[in-house]
C-alpha positions in Angstrom: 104.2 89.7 99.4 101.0 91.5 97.8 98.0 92.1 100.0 94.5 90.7 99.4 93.5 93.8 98.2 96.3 93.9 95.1 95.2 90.4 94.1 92.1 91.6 93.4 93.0 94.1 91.6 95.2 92.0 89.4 92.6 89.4 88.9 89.9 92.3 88.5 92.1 94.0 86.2 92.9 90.6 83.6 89.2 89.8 83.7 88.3 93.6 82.4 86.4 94.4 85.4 84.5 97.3 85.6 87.2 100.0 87.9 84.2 101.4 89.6 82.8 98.6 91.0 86.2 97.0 92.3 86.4 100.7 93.8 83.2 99.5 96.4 84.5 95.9 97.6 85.4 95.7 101.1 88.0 92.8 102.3 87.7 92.4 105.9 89.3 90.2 108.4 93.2 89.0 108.6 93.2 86.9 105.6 90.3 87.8 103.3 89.3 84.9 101.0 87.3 84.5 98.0 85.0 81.6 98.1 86.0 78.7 95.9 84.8 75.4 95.0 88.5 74.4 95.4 90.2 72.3 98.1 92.8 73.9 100.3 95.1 72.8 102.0 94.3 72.1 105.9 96.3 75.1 107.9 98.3 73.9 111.4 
C-alpha cells in the first residue's frame, strides 16, 4: 500500500508540479485527505 505522502508525489509529479513546493506540504493526521467535491463512500 503507498502512503499519502507517495500519492502526492505521483499526482504532483503527472501534473508537473513544481518539486520545491511539494518539498513544503505537510500531511498530518492518520489518513490525510485532499479535499474534494467528490462523494465518498460512508466509512463503518
Amino acid at each position: 500500500m503507498h502512503s499519502p505522502a507517495d500519492i502526492l508525489e505521483g499526482i504532483w509529479t503527472s501534473a508537473r508540479g513544481d518539486p520545491t513546493a511539494l518539498g513544503r506540504v505537510r500531511l498530518t493526521g492518520e489518513e490525510p485527505q485532499i479535499p474534494s467535491s467528490l462523494p465518498s463512500p460512508a466509512r463503518p
